[in-house]
C-alpha positions as CSV (number, residue, x, y, z in Angstrom):
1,X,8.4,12.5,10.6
2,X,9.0,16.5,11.2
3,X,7.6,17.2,8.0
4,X,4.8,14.9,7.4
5,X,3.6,16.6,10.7
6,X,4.2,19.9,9.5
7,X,2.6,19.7,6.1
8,X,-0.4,18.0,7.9
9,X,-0.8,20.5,10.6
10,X,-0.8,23.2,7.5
11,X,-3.7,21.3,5.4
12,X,-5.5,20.3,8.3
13,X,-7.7,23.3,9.0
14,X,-8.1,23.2,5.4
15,X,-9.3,19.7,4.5
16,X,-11.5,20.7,8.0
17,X,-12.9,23.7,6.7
18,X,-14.1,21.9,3.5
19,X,-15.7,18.9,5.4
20,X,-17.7,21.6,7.7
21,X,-19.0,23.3,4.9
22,X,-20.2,20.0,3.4
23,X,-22.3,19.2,6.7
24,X,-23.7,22.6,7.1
25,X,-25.1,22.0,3.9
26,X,-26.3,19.0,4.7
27,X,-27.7,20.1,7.9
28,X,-29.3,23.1,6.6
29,X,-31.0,21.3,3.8
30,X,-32.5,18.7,6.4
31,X,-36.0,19.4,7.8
32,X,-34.6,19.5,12.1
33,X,-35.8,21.7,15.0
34,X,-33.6,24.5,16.2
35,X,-32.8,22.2,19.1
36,X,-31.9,19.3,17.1
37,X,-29.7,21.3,14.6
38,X,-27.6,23.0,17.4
39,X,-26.9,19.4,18.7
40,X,-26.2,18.1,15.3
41,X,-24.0,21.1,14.2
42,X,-21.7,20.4,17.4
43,X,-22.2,15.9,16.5
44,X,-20.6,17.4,13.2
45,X,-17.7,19.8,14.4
46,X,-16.5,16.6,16.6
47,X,-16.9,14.3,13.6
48,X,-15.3,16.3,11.3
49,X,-12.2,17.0,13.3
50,X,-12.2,13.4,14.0
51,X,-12.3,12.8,9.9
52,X,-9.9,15.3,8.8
53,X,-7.1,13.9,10.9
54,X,-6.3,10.8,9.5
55,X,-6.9,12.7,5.8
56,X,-4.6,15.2,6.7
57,X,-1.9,12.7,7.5
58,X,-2.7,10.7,4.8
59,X,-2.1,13.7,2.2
60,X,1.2,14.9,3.6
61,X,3.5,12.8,2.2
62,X,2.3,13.3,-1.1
63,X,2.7,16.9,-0.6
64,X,6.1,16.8,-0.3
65,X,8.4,18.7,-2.7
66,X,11.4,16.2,-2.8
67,X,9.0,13.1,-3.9
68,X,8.2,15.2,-7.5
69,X,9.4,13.3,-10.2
70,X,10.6,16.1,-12.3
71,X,12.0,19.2,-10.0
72,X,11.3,23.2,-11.4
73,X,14.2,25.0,-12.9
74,X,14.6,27.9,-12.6
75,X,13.9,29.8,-15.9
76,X,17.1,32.4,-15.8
77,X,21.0,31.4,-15.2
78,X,21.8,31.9,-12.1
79,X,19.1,32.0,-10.3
């Protein structure tokens, strides 16, 4: 459980960033106020932290090093 939680804390800002950027997009291309925008833009910061979460923890275990089927050697002896 240590290291699912470790690899998700380490792609969460990530899978974060990528979501924001999506919905800034979004947001700039819709026709809004200044007043509404600044309200949305914060709507979306809380809905993308709240989105990223469960992704985050989802991913993890797949991210996991020992669950490869077919480990890297290393290329010289000895090594």
């Amino acid at each position: 459980m240590r290291t699912r939680f470790a690899i998700a804390a380490l792609i969460w800002p990530m899978i974060q960033a990528v979501l924001f950027g999506l919905g800034m997009v979004a947001l700039l291309a819709a026709p809004l106020s200044p007043s509404a925008l600044l309200d949305a833009v914060w709507w979306m910061i809380a809905a993308t932290c709240l989105v990223s979460t469960p992704l985050a923890w989802g991913m993890a275990p797949w991210l996991r090093l020992r669950d490869r089927p077919h480990p890297r050697r290393w290329s010289r002896p000895g090594a």
